[in-house]
The first five atom37 places (N, CA, C, CB, O) and aatype in JSON, in Angstrom:
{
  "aatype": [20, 20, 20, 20, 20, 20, 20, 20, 20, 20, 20, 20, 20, 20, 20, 20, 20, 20, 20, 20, 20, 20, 20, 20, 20, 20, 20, 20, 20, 20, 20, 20, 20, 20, 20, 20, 20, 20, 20, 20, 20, 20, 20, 20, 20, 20, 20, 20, 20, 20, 20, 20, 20, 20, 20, 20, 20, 20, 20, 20, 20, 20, 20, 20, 20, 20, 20, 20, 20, 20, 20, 20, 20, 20, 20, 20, 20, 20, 20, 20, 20, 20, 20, 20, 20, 20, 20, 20, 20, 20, 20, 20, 20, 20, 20, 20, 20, 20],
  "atom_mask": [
    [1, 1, 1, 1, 1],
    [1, 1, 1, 1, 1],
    [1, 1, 1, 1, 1],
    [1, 1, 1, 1, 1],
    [1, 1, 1, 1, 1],
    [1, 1, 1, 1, 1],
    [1, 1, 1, 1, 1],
    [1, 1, 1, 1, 1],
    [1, 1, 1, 1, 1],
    [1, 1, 1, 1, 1],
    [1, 1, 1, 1, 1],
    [1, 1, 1, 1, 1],
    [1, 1, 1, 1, 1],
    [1, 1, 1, 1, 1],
    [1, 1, 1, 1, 1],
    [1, 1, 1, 1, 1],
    [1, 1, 1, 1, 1],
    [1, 1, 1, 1, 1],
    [1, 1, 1, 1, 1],
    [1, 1, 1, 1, 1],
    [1, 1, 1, 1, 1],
    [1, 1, 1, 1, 1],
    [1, 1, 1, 1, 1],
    [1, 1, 1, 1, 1],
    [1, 1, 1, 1, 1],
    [1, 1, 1, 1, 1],
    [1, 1, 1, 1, 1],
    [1, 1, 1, 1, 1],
    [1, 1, 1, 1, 1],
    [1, 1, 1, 1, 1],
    [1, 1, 1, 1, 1],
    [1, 1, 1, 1, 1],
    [1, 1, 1, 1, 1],
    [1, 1, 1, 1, 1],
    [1, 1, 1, 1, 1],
    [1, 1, 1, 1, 1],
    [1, 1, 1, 1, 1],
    [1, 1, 1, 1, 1],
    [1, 1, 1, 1, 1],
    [1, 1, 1, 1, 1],
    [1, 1, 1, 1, 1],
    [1, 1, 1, 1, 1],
    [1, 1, 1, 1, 1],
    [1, 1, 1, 1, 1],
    [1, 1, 1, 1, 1],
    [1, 1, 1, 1, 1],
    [1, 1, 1, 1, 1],
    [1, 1, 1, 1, 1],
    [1, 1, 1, 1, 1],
    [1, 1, 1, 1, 1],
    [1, 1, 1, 1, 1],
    [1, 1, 1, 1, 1],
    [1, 1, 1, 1, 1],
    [1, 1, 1, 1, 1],
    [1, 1, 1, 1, 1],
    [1, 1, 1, 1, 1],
    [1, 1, 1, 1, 1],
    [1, 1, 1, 1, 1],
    [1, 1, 1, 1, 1],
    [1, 1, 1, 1, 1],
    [1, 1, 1, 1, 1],
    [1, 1, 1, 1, 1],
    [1, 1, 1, 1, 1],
    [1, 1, 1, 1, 1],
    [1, 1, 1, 1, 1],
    [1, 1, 1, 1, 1],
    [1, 1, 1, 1, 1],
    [1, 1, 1, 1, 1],
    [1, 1, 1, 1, 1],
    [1, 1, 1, 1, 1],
    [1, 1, 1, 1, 1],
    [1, 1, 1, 1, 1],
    [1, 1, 1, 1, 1],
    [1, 1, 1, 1, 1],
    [1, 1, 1, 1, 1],
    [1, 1, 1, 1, 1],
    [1, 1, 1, 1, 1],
    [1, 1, 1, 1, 1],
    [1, 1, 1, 1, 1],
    [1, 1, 1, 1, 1],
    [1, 1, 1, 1, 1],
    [1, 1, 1, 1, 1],
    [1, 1, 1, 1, 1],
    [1, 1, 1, 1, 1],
    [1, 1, 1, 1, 1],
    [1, 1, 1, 1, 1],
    [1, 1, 1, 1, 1],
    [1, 1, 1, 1, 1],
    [1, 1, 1, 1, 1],
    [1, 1, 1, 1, 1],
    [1, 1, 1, 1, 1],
    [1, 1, 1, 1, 1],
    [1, 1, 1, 1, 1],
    [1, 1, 1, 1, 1],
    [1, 1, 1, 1, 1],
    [1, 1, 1, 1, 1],
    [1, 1, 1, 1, 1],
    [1, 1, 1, 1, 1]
  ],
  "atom_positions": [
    [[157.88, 84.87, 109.49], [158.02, 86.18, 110.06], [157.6, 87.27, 109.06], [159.45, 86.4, 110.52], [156.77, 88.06, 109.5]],
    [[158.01, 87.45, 107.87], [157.44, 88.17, 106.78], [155.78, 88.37, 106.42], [158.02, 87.54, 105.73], [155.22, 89.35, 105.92]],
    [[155.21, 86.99, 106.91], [153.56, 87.89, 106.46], [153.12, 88.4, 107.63], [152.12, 86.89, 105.84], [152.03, 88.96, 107.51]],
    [[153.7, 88.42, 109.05], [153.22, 89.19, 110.22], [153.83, 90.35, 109.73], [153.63, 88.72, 111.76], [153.46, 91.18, 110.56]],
    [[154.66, 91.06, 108.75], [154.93, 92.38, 108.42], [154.21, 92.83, 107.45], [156.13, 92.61, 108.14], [154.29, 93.98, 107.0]],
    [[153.28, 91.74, 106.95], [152.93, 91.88, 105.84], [151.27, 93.41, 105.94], [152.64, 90.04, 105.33], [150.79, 94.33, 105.27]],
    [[151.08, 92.72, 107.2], [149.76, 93.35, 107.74], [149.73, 94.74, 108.42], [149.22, 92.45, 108.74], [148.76, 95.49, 108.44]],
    [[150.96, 94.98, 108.99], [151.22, 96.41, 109.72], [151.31, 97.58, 108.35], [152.98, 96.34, 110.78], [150.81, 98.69, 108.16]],
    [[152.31, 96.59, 107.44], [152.52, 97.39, 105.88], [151.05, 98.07, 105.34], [153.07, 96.08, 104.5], [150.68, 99.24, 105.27]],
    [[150.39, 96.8, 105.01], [149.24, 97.27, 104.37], [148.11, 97.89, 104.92], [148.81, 96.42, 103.82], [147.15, 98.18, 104.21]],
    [[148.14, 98.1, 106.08], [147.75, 99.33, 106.83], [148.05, 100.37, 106.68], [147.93, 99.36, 107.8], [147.28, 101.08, 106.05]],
    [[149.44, 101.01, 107.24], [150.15, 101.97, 106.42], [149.84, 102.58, 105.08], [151.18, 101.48, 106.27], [149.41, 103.64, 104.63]],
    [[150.21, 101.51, 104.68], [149.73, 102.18, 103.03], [147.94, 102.84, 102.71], [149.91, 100.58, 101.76], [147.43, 103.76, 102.07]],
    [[147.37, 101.42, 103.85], [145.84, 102.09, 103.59], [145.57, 103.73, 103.87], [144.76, 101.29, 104.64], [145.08, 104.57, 103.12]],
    [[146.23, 103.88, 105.64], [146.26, 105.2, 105.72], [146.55, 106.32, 105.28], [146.51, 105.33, 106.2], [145.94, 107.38, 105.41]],
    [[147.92, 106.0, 104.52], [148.39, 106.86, 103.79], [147.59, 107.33, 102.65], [149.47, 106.44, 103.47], [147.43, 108.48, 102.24]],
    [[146.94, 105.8, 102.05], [145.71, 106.29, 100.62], [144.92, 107.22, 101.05], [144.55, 105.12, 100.02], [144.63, 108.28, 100.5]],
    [[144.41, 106.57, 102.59], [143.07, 107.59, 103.1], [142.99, 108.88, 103.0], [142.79, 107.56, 104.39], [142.03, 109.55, 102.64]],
    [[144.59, 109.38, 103.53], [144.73, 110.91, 104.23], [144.89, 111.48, 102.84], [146.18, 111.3, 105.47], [144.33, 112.53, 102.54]],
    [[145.64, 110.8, 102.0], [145.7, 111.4, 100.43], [144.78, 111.52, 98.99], [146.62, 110.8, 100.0], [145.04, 111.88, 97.83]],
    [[143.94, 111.17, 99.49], [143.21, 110.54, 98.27], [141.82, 111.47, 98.28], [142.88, 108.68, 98.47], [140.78, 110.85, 98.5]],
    [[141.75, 112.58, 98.12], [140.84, 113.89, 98.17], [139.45, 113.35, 98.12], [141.09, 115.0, 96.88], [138.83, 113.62, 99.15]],
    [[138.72, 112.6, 97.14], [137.79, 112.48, 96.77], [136.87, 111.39, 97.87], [138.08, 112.2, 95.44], [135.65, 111.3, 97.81]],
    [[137.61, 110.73, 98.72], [137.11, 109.57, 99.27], [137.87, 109.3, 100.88], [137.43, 108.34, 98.13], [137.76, 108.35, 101.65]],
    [[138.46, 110.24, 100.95], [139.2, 109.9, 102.29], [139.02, 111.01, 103.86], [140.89, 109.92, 101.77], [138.12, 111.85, 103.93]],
    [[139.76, 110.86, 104.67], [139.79, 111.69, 105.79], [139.35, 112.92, 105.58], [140.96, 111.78, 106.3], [138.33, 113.15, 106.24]],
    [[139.79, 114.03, 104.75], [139.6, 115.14, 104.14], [138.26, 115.22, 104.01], [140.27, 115.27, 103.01], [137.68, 116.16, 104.57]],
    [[137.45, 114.2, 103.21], [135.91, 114.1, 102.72], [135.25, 113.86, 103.9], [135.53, 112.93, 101.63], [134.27, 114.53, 104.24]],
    [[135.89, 112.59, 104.82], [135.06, 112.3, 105.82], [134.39, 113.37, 107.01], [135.77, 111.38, 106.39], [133.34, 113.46, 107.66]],
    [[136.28, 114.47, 106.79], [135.52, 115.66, 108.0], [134.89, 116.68, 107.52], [136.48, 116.45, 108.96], [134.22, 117.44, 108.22]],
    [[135.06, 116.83, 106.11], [134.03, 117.74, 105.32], [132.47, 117.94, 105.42], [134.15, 117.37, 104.11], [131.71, 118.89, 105.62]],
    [[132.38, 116.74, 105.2], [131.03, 116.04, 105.39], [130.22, 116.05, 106.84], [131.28, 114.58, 105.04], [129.03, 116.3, 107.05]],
    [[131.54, 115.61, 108.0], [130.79, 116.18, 109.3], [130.7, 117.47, 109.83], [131.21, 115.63, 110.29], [130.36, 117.89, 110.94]],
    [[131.04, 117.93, 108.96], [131.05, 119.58, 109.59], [129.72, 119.88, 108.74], [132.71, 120.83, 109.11], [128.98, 120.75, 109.22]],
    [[129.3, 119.24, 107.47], [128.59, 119.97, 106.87], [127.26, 118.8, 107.72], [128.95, 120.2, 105.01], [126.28, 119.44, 108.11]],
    [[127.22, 117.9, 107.87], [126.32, 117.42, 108.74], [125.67, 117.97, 109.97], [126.79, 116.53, 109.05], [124.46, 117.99, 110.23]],
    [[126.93, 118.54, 110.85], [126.67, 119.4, 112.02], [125.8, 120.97, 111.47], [128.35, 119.72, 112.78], [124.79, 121.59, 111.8]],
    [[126.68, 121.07, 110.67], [125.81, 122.56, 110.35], [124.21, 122.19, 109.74], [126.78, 123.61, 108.92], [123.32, 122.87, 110.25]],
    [[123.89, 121.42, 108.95], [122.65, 120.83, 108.27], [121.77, 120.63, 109.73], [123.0, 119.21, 107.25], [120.63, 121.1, 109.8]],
    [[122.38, 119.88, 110.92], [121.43, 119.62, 111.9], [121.21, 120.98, 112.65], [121.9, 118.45, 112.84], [120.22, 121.23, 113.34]],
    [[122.28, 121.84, 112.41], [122.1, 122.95, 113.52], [120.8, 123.81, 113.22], [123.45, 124.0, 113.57], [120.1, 124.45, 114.0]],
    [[120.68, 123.59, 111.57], [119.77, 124.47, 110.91], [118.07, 123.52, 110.88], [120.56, 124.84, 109.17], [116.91, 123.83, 111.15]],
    [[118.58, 122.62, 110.51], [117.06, 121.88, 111.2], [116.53, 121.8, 112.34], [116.95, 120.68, 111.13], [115.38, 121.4, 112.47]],
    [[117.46, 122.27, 113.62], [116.71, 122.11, 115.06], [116.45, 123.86, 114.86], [117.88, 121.37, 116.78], [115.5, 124.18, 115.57]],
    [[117.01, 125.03, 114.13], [116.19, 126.28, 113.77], [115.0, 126.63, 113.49], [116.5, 126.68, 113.01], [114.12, 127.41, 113.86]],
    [[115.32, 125.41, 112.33], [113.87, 125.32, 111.44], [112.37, 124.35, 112.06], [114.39, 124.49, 109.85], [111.23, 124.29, 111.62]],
    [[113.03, 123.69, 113.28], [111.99, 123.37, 113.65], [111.44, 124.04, 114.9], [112.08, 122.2, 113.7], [110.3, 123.96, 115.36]],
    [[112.62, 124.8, 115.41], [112.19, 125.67, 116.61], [111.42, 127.02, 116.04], [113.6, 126.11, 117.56], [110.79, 127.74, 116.81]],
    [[111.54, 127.35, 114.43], [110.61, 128.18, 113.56], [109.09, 127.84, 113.61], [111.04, 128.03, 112.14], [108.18, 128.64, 113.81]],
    [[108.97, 126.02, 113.31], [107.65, 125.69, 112.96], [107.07, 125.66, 113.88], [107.39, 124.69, 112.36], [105.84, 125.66, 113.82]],
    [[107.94, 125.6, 115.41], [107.12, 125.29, 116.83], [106.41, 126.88, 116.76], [108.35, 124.87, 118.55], [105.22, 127.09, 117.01]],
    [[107.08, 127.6, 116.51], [106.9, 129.28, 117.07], [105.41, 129.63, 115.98], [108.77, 130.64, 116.57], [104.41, 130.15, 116.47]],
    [[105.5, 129.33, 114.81], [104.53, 129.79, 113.61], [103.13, 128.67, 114.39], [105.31, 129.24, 111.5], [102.21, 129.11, 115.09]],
    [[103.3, 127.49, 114.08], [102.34, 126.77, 115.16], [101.63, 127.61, 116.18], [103.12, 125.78, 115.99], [100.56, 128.13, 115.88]],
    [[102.05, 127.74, 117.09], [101.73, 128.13, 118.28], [101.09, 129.74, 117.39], [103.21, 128.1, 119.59], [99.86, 129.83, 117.52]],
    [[101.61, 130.72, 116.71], [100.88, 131.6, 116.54], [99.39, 131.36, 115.63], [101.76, 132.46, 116.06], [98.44, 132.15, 115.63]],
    [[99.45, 130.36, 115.06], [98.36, 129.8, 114.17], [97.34, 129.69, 115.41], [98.74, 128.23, 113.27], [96.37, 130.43, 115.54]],
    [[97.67, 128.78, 116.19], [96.88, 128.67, 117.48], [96.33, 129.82, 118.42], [97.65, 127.96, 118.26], [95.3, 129.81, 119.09]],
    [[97.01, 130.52, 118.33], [96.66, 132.16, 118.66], [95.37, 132.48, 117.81], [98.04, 133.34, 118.14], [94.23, 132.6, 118.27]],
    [[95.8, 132.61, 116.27], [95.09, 133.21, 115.36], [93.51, 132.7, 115.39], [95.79, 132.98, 114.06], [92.51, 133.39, 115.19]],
    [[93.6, 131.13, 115.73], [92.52, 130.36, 115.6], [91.5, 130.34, 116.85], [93.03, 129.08, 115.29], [90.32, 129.96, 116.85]],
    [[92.28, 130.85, 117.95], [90.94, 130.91, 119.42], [91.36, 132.53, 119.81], [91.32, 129.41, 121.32], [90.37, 132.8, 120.49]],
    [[92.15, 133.71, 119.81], [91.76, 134.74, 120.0], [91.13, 135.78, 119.23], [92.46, 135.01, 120.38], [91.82, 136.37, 118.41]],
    [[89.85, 136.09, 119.39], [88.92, 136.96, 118.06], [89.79, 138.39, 117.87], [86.91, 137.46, 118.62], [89.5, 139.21, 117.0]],
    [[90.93, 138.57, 118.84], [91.38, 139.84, 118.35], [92.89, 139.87, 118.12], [90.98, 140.91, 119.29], [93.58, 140.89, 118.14]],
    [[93.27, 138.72, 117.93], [94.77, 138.13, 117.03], [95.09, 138.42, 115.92], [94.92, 136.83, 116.76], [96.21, 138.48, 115.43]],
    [[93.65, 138.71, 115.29], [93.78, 138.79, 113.69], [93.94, 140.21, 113.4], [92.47, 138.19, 112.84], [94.7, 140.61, 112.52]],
    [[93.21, 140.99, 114.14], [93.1, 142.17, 114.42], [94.79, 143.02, 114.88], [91.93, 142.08, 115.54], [95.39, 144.03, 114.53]],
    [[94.99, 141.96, 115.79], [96.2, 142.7, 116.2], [97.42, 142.48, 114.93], [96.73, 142.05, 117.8], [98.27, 143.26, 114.51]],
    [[97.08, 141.07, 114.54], [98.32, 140.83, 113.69], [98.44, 141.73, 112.4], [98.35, 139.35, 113.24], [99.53, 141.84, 111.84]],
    [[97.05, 142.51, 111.83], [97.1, 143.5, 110.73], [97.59, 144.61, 111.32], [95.8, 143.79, 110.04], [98.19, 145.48, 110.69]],
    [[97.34, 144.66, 112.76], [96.98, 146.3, 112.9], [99.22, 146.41, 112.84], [95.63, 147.01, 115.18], [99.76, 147.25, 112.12]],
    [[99.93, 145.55, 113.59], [101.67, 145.05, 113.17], [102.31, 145.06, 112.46], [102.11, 144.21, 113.12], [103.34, 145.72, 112.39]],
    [[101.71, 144.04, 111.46], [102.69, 143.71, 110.17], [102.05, 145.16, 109.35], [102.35, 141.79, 109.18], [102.8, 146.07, 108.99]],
    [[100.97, 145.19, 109.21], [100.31, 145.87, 108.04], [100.25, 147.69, 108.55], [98.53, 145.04, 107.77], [100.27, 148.6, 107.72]],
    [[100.2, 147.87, 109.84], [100.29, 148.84, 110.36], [99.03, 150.09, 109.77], [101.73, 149.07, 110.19], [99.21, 151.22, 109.31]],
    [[97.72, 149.31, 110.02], [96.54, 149.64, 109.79], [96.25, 150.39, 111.22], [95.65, 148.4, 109.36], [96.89, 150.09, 112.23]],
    [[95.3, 151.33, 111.2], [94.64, 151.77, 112.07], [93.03, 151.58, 111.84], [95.11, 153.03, 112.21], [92.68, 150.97, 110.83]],
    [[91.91, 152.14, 112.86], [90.67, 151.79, 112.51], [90.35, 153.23, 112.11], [89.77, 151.04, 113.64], [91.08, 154.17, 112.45]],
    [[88.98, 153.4, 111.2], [88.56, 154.4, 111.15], [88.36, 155.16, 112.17], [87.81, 154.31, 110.63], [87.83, 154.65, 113.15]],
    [[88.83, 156.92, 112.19], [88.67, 157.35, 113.55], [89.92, 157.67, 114.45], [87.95, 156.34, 114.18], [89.97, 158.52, 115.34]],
    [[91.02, 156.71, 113.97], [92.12, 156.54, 115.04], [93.08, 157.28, 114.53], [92.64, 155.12, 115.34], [93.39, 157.33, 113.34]],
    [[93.71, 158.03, 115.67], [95.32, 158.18, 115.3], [96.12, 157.67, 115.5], [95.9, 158.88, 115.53], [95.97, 156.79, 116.34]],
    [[97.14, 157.81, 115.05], [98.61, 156.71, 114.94], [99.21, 158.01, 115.09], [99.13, 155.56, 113.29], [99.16, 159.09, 114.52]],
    [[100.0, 157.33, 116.4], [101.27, 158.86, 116.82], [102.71, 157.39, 116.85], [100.83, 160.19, 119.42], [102.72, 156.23, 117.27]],
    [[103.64, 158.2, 116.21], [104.44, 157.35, 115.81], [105.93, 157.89, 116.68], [104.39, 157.34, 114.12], [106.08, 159.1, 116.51]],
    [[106.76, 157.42, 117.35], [107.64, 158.09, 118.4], [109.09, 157.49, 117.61], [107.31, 157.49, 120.3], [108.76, 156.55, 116.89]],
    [[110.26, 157.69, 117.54], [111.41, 157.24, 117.14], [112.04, 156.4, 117.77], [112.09, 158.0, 116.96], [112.68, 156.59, 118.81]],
    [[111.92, 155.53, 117.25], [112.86, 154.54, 118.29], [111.54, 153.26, 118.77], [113.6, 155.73, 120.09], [111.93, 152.2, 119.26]],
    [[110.37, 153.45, 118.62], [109.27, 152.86, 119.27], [109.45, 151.57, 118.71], [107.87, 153.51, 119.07], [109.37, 150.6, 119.46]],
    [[109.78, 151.34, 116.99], [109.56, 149.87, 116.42], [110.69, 149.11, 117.09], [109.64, 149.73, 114.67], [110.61, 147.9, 116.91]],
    [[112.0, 149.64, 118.0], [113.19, 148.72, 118.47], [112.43, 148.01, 119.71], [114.74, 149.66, 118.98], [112.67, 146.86, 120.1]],
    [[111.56, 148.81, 120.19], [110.75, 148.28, 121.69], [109.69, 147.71, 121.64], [110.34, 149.23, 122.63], [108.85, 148.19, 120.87]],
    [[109.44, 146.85, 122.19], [107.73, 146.05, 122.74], [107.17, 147.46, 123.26], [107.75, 144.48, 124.44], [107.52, 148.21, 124.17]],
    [[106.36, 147.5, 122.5], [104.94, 148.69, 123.18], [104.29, 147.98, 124.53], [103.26, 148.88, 121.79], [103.49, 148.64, 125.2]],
    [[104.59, 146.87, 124.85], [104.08, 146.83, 126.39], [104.89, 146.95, 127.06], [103.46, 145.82, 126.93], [104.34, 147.59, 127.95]],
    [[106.18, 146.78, 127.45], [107.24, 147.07, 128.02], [108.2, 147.9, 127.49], [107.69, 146.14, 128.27], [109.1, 147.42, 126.81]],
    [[108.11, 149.42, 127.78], [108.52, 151.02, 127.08], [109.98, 150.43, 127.51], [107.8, 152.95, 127.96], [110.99, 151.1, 127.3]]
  ]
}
């Protein structure tokens, strides 16, 4: 009858090591999945980034006036000749839909 107690015991005790034992146990295990979850959350970002940059590369590479548009944006170039009328509030909005 004693070594069928023998096994419920040393369970116990295992658990007890588990939940206590900082470096290697329960504590670490959910540490780790939280930091797993967050690591994947940021890689399906980072790849929904590379889909988006992709696809503008693809832009850049078959529309002759992509390149054009993308200076005239970031760089906020005009052409010789042109004015630039600048309104407040205009950079919060898509200029095609006021």
């Amino acid at each position: 009858m004693k070594p069928l107690l023998i096994i419920p015991a040393l369970f116990a005790a295992a658990l007890i090591y588990i939940s206590a034992d900082r470096g290697a146990g329960l504590s670490t295990w959910i540490r780790d999945r939280d930091a797993l979850a967050s690591s994947e959350e940021q890689i399906a970002h980072l790849e929904a980034e590379i889909v988006r940059l992709k696809a503008a590369i693809g832009r850049l590479e078959r529309d002759p006036f992509a390149i054009e548009r993308a200076i005239r944006d970031d760089l906020e170039w005009a052409r010789a000749g042109e004015t630039v009328v600048r309104l407040p509030g205009a950079l919060d909005s898509n200029p095609r839909f006021p």
